[in-house]
C-alpha positions in Angstrom: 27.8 69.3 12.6 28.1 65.9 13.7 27.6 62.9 11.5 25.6 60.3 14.0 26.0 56.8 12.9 23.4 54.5 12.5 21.3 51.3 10.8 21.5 52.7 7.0 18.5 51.9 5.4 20.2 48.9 3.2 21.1 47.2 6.5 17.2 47.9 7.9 15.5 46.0 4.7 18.3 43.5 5.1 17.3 43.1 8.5 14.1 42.7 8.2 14.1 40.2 5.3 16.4 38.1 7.4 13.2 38.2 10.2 10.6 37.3 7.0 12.6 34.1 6.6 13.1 33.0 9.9 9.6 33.5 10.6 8.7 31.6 7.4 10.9 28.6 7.8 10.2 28.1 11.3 6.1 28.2 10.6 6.9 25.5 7.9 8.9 23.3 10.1 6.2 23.6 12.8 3.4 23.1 10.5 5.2 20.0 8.7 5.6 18.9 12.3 2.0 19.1 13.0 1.0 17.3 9.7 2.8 14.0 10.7 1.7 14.6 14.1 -2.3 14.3 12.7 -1.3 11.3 10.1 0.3 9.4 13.4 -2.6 10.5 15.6 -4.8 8.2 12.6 -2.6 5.4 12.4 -2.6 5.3 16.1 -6.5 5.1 16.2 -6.8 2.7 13.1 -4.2 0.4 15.2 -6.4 0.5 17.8 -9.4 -0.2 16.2 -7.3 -3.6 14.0 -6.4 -5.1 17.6 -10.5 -4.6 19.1 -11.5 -5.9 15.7 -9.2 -9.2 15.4 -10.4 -9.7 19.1 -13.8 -9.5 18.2 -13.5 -11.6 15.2 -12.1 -14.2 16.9 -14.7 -14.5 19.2 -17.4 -14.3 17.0 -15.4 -17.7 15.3 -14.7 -19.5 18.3 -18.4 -19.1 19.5 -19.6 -19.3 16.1 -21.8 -16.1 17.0 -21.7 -13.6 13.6 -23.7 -11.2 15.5 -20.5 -10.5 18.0 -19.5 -8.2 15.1 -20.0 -4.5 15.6 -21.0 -2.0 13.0 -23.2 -2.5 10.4 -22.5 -4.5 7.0 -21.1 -2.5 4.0 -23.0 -4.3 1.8 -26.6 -3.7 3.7 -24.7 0.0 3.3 -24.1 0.4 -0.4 -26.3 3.4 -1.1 -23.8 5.4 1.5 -22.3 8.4 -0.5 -18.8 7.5 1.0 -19.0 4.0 0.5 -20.1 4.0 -3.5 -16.9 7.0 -3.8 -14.4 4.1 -2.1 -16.0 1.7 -4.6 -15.9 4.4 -7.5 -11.9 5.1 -6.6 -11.0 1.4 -5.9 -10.1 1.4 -2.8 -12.8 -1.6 -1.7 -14.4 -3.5 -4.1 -17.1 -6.1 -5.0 -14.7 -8.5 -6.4 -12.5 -8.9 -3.4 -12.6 -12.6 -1.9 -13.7 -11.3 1.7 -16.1 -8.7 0.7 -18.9 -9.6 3.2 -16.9 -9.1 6.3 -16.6 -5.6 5.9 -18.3 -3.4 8.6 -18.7 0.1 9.3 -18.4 1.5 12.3 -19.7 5.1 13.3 -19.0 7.0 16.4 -21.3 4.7 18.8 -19.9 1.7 17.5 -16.8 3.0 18.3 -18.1 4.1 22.1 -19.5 0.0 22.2 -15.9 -1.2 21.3 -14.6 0.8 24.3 -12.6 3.2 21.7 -14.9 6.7 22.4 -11.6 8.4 22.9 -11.5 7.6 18.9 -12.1 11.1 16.6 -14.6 10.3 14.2 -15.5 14.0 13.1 -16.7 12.9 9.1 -17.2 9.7 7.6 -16.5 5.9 8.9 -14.2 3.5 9.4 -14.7 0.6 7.8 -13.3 -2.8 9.2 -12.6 -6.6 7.6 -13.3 -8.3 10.5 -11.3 -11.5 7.9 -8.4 -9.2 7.2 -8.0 -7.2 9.8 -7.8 -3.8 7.4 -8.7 -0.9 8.3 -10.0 2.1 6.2 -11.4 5.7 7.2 -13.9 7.0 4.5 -13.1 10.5 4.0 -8.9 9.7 3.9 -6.2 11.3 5.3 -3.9 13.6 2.7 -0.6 13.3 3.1 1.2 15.9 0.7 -0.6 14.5 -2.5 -1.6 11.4 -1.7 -4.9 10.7 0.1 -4.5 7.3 1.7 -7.6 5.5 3.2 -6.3 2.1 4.3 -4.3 1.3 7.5 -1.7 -0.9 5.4 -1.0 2.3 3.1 0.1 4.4 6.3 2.2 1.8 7.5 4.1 1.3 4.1 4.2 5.2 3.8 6.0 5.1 7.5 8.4 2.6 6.1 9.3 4.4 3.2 10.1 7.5 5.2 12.2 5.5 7.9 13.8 4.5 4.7 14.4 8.1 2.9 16.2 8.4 6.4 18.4 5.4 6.4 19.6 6.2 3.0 20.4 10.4 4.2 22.8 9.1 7.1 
């Protein structure tokens, strides 16, 4: 009789554990590509949203016209669920010298800014027309950091650029 020769069953389960971790590594570097992908997509929009609100503000100061502000007042907003957790967690508070001037802005103000293209699925975004920050209520998770403030996603982005400097 002839002995055929052929894939041992060693070399199969070798095989196919090889197959488990490509497919595993490549859905992690695709899904770690998507993340920053989302966290830039919200940086862009919150960008967008600083320049039409520094535009506005200076506007509303040069034709000394308050009501050129969009959104409604936080503090006419207090009772919000999402506004009294960002005052609960520190992210915004009473204390803070330009408290009046924040605004938030929902999905129509949004529209009247000329930002509808803007995702607003949950929550707000709530501007400082003096400042010129730029938060979104319900946060954005980056690994295990939540971040809720335009200024926190750019230092983030610097600190990565940074990670990267110091690799090469």
């Amino acid at each position: 009789m002839k002995r055929e020769k052929g894939m041992g069953h060693l070399t199969l389960i070798i095989c196919i554990i090889l197959i488990i971790l490509i497919i595993v590594s490549a859905v992690y570097f695709f899904y770690t590509i998507l993340q920053k992908q989302i966290v830039e997509t919200y940086k862009t929009d919150m960008l967008l949203i600083q320049g039409k609100i520094k535009v506005l503000s200076e506007e509303a100061i040069i034709n000394e016209q308050e009501d050129l502000l969009v959104g409604r007042k936080l503090t006419d907003s207090m009772e919000d669920i999402e506004v009294k957790e960002l005052l609960e967690k520190g992210i915004c508070t009473t204390e803070e010298e330009e408290f009046e001037q924040y605004y938030l802005l929902e999905k129509s103000n949004l529209e009247e800014l000329g930002l509808g293209a803007i995702r607003l699925e949950k929550g707000y975004y709530m501007v400082n027309y003096s400042t010129g920050e730029v938060l979104y209520t319900k946060g954005i998770k980056v690994g295990n950091t939540t971040y809720y403030k335009l200024s926190g996603l750019e230092q983030l982005n610097k600190e990565e650029n940074n990670v990267v400097e110091e690799e090469i």
